[in-house]
C-alpha positions in Angstrom: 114.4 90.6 109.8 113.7 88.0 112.7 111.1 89.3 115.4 113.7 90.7 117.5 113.1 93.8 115.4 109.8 93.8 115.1 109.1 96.3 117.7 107.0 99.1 119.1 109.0 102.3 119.0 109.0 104.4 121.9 106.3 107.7 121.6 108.5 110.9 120.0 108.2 114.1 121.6 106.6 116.3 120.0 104.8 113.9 117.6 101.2 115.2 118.9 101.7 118.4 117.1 103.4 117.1 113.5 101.4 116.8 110.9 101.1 114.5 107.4 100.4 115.6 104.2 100.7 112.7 102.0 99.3 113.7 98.3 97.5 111.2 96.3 94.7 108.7 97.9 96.2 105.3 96.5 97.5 102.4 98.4 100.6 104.4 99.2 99.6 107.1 101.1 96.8 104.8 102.7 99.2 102.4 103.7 101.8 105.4 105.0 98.7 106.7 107.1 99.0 103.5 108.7 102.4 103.2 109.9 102.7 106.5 110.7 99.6 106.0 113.2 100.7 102.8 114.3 104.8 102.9 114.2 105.3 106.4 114.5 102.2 107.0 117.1 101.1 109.8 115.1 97.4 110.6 116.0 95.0 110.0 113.3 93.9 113.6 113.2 96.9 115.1 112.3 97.4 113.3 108.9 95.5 114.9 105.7 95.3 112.8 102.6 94.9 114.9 99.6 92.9 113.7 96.8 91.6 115.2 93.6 88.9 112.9 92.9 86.1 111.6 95.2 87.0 107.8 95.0 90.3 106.5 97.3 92.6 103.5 96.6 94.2 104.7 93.3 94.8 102.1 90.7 93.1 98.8 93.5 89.4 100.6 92.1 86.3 98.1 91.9 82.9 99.9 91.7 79.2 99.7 90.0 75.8 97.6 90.3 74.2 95.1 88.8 71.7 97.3 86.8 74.4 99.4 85.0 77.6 97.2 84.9 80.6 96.6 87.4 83.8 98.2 86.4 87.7 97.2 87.7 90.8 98.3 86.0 92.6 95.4 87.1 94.3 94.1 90.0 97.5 93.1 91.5 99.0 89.8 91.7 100.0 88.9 95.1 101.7 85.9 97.1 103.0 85.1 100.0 106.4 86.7 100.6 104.8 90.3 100.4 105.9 91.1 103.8 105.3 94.6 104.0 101.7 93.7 102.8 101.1 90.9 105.2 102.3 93.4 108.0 100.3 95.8 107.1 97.2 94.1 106.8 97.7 91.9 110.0 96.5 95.1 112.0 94.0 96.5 109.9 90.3 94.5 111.4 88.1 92.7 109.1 84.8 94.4 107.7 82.7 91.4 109.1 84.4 91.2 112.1 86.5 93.4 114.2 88.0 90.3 116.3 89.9 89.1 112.9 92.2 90.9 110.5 92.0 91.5 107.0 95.2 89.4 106.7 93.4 86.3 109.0 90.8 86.2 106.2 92.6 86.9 103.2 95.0 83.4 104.5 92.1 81.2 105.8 90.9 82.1 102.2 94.0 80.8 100.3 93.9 78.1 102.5 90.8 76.6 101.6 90.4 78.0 98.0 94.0 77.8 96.5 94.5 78.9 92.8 96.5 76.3 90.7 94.9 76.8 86.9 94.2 73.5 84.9 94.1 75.7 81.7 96.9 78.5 81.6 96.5 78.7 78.0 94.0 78.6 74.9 94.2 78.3 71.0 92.3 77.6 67.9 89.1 79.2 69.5 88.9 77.3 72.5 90.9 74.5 72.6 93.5 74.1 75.4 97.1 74.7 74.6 99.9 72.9 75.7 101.0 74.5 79.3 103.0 71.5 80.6 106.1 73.1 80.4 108.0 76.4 80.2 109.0 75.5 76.6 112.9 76.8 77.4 115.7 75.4 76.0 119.3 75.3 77.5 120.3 77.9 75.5 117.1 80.2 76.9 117.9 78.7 80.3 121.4 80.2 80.0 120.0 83.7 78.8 117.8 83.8 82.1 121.1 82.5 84.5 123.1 85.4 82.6 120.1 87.7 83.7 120.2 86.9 87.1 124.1 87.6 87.3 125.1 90.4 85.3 124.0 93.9 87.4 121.4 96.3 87.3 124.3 99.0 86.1 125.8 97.1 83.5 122.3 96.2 81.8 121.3 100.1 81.8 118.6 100.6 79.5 118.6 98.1 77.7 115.2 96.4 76.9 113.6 93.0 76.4 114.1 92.1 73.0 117.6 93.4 73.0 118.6 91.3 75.9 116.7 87.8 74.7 117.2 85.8 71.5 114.0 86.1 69.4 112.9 82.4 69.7 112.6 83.3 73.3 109.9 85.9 72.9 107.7 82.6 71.4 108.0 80.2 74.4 105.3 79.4 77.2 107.5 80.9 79.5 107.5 84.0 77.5 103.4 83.4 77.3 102.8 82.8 80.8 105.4 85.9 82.1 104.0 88.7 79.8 100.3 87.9 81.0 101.1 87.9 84.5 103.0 90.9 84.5 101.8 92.4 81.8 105.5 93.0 80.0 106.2 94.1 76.2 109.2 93.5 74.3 110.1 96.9 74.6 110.2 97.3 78.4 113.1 97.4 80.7 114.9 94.0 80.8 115.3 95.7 84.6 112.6 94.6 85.7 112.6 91.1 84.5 115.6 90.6 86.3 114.0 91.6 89.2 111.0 89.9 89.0 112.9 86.9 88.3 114.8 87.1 91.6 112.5 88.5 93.8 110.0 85.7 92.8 111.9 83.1 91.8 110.2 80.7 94.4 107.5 80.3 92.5 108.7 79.7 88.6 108.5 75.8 89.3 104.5 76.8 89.9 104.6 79.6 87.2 102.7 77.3 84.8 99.9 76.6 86.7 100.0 79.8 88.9 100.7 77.6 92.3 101.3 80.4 94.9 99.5 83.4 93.6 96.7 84.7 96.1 93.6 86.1 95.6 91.0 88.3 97.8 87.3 87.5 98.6 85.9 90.2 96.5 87.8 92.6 93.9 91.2 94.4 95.6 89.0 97.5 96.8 86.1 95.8 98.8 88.7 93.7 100.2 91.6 95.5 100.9 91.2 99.4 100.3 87.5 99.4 101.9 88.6 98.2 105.5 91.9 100.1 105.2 89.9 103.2 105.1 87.3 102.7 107.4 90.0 101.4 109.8 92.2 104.8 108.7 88.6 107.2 109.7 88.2 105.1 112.9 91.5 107.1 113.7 90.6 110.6 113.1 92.5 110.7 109.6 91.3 113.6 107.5 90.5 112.7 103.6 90.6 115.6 102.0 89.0 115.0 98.5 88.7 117.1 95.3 91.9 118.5 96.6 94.6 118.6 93.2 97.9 119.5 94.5 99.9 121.2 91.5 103.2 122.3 93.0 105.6 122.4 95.8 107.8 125.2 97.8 111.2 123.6 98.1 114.1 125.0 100.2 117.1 124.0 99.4 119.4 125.9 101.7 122.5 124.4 102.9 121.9 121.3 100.9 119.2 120.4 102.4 115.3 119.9 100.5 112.5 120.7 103.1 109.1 121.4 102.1 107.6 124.9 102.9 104.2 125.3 101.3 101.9 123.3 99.3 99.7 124.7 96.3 96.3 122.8 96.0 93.3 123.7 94.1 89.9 123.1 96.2 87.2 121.8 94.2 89.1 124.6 91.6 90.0 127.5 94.1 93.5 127.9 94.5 94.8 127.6 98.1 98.4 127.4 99.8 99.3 124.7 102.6 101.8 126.2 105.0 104.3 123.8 106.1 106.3 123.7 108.9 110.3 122.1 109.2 108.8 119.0 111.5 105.5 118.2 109.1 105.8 115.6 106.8 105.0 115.3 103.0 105.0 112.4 101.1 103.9 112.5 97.6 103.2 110.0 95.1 104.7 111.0 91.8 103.2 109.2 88.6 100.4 106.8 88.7 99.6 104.1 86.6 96.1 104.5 86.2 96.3 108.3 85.5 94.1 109.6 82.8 91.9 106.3 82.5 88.9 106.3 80.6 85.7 104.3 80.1 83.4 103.4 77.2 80.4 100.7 77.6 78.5 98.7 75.3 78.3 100.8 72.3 81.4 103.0 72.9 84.9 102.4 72.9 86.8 104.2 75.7 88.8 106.9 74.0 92.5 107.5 74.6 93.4 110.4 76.6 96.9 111.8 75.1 96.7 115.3 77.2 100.1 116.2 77.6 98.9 118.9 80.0 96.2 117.4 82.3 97.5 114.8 83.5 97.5 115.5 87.5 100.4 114.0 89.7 102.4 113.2 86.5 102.0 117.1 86.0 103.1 117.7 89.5 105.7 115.4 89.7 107.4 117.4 86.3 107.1 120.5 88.1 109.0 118.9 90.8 111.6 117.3 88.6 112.2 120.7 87.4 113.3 121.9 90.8 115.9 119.0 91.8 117.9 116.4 89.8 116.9 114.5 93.0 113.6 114.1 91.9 113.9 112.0 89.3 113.3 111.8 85.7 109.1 111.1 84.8 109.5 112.0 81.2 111.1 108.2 81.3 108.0 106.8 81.8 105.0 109.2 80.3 107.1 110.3 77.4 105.6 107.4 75.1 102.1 106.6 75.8 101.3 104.4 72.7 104.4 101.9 74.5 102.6 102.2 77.9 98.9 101.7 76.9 96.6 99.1 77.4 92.7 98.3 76.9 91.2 95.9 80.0 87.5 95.3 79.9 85.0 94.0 83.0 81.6 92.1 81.5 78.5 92.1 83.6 76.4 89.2 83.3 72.7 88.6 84.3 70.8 85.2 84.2 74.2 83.9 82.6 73.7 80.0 81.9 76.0 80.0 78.8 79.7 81.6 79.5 80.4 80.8 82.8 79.2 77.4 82.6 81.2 76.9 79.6 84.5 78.8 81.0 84.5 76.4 83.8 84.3 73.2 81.6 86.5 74.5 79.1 89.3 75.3 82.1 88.3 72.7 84.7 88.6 75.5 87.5 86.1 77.1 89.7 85.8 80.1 89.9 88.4 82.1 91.4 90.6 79.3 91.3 92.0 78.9 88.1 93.4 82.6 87.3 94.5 84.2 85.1 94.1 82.6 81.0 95.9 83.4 77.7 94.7 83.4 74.4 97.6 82.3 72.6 96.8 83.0 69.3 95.2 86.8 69.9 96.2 89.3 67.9 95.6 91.5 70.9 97.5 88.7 73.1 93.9 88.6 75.0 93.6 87.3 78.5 90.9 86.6 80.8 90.1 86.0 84.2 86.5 84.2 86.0 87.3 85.9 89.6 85.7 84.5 92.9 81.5 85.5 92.7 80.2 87.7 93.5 83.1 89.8 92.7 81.9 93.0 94.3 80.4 93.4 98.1 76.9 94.2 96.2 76.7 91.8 93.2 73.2 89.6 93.4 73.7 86.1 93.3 72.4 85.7 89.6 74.6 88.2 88.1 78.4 87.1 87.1 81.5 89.0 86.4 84.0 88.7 83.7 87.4 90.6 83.3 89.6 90.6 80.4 92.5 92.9 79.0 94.7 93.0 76.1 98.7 93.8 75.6 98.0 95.0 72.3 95.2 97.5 71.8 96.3 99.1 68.4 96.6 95.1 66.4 93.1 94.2 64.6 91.3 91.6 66.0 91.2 87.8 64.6 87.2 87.8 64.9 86.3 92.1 64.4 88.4 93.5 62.2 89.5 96.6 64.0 91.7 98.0 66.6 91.1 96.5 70.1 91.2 100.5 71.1 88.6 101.3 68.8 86.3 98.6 69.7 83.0 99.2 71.9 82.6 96.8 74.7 80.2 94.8 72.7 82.6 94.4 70.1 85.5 92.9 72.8 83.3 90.3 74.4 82.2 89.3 70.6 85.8 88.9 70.2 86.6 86.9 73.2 83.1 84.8 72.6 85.5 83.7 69.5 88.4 82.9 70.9 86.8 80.6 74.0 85.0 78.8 71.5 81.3 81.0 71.7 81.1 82.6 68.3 78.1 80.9 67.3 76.5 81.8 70.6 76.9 85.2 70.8 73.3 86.6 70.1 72.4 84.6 73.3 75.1 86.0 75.3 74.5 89.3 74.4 70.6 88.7 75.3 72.0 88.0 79.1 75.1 90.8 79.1 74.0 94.1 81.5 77.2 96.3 80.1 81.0 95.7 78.9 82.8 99.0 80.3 86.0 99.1 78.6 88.8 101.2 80.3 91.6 102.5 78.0 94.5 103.5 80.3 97.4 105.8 79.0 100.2 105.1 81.5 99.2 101.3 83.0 103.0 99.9 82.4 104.6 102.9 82.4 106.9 101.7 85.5 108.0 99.1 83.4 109.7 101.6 80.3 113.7 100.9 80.2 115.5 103.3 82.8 118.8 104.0 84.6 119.8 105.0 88.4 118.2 108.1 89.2 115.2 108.4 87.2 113.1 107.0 90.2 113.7 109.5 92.9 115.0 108.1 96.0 111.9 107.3 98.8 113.6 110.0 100.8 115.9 112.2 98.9 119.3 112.8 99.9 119.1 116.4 102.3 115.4 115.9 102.5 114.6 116.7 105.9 110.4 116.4 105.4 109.8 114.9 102.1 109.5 111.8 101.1 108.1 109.8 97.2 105.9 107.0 97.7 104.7 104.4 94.8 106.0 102.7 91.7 107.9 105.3 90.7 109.9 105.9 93.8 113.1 103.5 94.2 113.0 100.9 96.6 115.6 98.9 96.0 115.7 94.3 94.9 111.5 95.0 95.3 109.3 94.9 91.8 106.7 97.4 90.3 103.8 96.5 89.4 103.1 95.0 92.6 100.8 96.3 95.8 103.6 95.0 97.8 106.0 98.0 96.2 103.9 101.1 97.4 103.2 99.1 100.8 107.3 98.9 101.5 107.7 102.4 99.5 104.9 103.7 102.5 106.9 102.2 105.2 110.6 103.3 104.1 109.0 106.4 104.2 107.4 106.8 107.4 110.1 105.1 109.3 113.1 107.5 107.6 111.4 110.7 108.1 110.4 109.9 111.2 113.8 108.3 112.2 112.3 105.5 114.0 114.6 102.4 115.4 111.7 100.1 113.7 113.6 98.3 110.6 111.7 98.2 107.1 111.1 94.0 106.6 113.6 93.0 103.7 112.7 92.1 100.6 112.4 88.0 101.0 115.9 86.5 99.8 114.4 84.1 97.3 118.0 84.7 95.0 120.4 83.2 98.3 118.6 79.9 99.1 120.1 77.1 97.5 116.9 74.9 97.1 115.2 77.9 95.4 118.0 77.9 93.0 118.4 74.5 92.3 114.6 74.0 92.1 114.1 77.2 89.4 117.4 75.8 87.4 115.8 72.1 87.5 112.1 73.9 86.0 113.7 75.7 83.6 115.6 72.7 81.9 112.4 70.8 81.9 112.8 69.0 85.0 115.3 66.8 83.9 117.8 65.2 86.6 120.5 66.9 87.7 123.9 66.1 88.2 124.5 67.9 91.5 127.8 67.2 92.4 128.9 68.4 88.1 126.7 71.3 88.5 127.7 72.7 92.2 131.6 72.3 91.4 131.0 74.0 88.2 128.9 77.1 90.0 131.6 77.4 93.0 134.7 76.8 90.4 132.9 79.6 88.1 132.7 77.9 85.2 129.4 78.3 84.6 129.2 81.4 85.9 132.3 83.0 83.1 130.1 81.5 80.7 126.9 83.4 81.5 128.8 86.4 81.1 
């Protein structure tokens, strides 16, 4: 979409007296606030987000102090073709300054601080591993360019590890992919294929990270924070310890409009009516649902309620109503293949790991990313983020985060389950594997807390699935509902990514307010000829290649009927 459709649409009549309910206090419904106050001219006061707990901003969470321990589940990649993102944080004004824009920071930041790691990987308890290369062979090469043709319909359910030869599974690419994104074998071979076109602009960079982008402080100081204050500037109502269990769904003549909404307040039942012109947009499933948190000397226990388990709850209920609405036993049917266990470490007085980290990896801080463990039996990753990492940290106090893919493997060091090991117990365990064991009485002497945080359903959006178990953003014959998140459809666009509720947000205000704005397309990495080439030439190692052979071979089909 050039700027010819960037546009302001004209004021609807009647707008002053709609009302929003969007249900669920993440990114999604923040970000829908936003369009629908800016695009759709909706004032501020009119729009209710409904939240059971007290904190907003969903899974981007960051909170604690320096005298009890900071605590973040984790956070989103991003880069620079998240258009939806870019827009929406272009308008939303800087905490510091309300002359620049979140966006005019967060680039001025990747400008002068970009992240390109000079240690993507680890063995052998801190030694560097060789990250040169993506390790593929042509055969591998082959299975990734049958990938990217065959389609979504013919590949179905099928997963990872059916889909890829085994010797795959044990190549840097492999390595560097699965720590990213945080993929198992077992997960949708879906989404690779997505995630391999939608970003396959930076796979000649994947080995070093070139083109990922960070934030100044952990997602929610940076991004969520000035989002909201920026959202109450407007008038918008945030309506916490509000738990919305069900819907009333008409479905006369087709047609699926939203009449009534069933919340409990602070635990007292109460009924929303809604009117043919309001809006509801709901975010069905979350990622983060059901999270818990241990500390030093206890491991955060696994929550495996089948009956508590809030907008996954409400989103069955609504399942049970239409076919429409998708299919969440897909995703939070099998916990123990959607589980992981991150961990954040709080450091005071620290002259021993960071110092170290930063030798061992040659980055600064902040600019080196994300690093594997290649050898952990938990396939353990870590991360030194920009300090302070949190709006309040003091200057002497440091912040570590780390997660693992496999929380039920013993550890190489502590011989027990990742999930069953207290915080102490995790950073003794990565002390190990970065080279610290004999260290570790020291460290511990300068550690304030290691809050584990065991979450039930964290790649749940990535379990194998077929058209139709998403629900459609905006059902067909909805006339006031709308699903917003990772687990609504947007089409080409990949979970997992702040960028995917963004778009999901902005489908959904546009549609049900049938605006003549256009939703920014997803960027066409998969059409541009230099992108291809450039991936292809990465992928076989960079050797030269014989362009005119290659081309006549693509456009004659050669190739392409032997990828399939």
């Amino acid at each position: 979409m050039g700027t010819y459709q960037r546009i302001n649409p004209l004021v609807q009549e009647g707008i002053a007296s709609k009302k929003a309910y969007l249900v669920g206090g993440g990114i999604g419904s923040l970000s829908a606030a936003a369009f629908l106050i800016r695009d759709g001219h909706m004032p501020g006061r009119n729009i209710h987000i409904l939240e059971q707990s007290a904190v907003y901003g969903g899974s981007m969470d960051g909170a604690g102090n320096a005298k009890d321990g900071y605590s973040a589940r984790g956070g989103r990649e991003i880069e620079e073709h998240f258009e939806c993102f870019m827009e929406l944080f272009g308008f939303i004004p800087s905490l510091t300054n309300p002359d620049r824009t979140v966006l005019d920071e967060f680039r001025e930041l990747n400008l002068a601080e970009p992240i390109e790691s000079h240690c993507r990987l680890v063995e052998n308890a801190g030694q560097k591993a060789d990250f040169s290369s993506l390790g593929l062979s042509t055969a591998h090469s082959l299975q990734l360019g049958k990938l990217v043709m065959v389609t979504e319909e013919k590949l179905g359910a099928v997963t990872i590890e059916q889909f890829f030869d085994p010797s795959f599974l044990d190549t840097n690419f492999w390595y560097f992919w699965r720590s990213m994104f945080a993929f198992e074998n077992w997960h949708s071979v879906v989404e690779v294929k997505r995630y391999m076109e939608r970003f396959m602009h930076l796979i000649s960079g994947m080995n070093q990270l070139k083109g990922i982008l960070h934030t100044e402080y952990n997602q929610f100081d940076s991004l969520i924070l000035p989002l909201i204050k920026w959202l109450e500037s407007e008038g918008v109502h945030f309506d916490k310890g509000h738990q919305v269990t069900d819907l009333d769904v008409d479905f006369t003549g087709g047609e699926k409009t939203v009449t009534a909404i069933h919340v409990l307040v602070n635990g007292t039942p109460k009924t929303l009516s809604i009117s043919r012109s309001d809006l509801v947009m709901v975010t069905n499933g979350s990622m983060t649902e059901n999270s818990t948190l241990g500390d030093m000397d206890h491991p955060a226990v696994l929550n495996r309620s089948v009956t508590e388990r809030g907008c996954w709850s409400l989103w069955e209920k609504l399942a049970a109503k239409s076919p429409d609405f998708g299919h969440p036993e897909v995703f939070c049917g099998d916990i123990d293949k959607t589980k992981w266990l991150s961990f954040t470490m709080t450091f005071t007085d620290d002259e021993i790991v960071f110092p170290y980290l930063l030798e061992l990896t040659g980055d600064l801080p902040g600019m080196g990313g994300v690093v594997t463990i290649k050898d952990s039996n938990w396939m353990m990753s870590w991360t030194a983020p920009k300090q302070p990492h949190f709006i309040n940290q003091p200057e002497n106090v440091k912040v570590l985060w780390a997660y693992g893919l496999f929380p039920d493997a013993e550890g190489n060091y502590i011989k027990k389950k990742m999930s069953d090991c207290t915080g102490r117990e995790l950073l003794e365990e990565l002390c190990y594997h970065i080279g610290l064991k004999d260290r570790i009485p020291e460290i511990l002497e300068h550690t304030t807390n290691v809050i584990p945080c065991m979450m039930p359903y964290i790649t749940s959006q990535f379990m194998p699935r077929v058209a139709g178990d998403r629900p459609q953003v905006v059902p067909q014959g909805s006339t006031n509902l709308a699903f917003l998140g990772q687990f609504a459809e947007v089409p080409d666009d990949c979970v997992f990514t702040v960028e995917y509720s963004v778009r999901s947000a902005m489908m959904a205000a546009y549609s049900l307010l049938a605006l003549e704005k256009e939703v920014i397309p997803v960027h066409p990495s998969k059409f541009d000829v230099r992108v291809l080439l450039t991936a292809v030439r990465t992928c076989l190692g960079n050797k030269p290649l014989p362009l005119d052979r290659t081309l006549g071979q693509l456009l004659s089909g050669t190739v392409i009927s032997k990828l399939l």
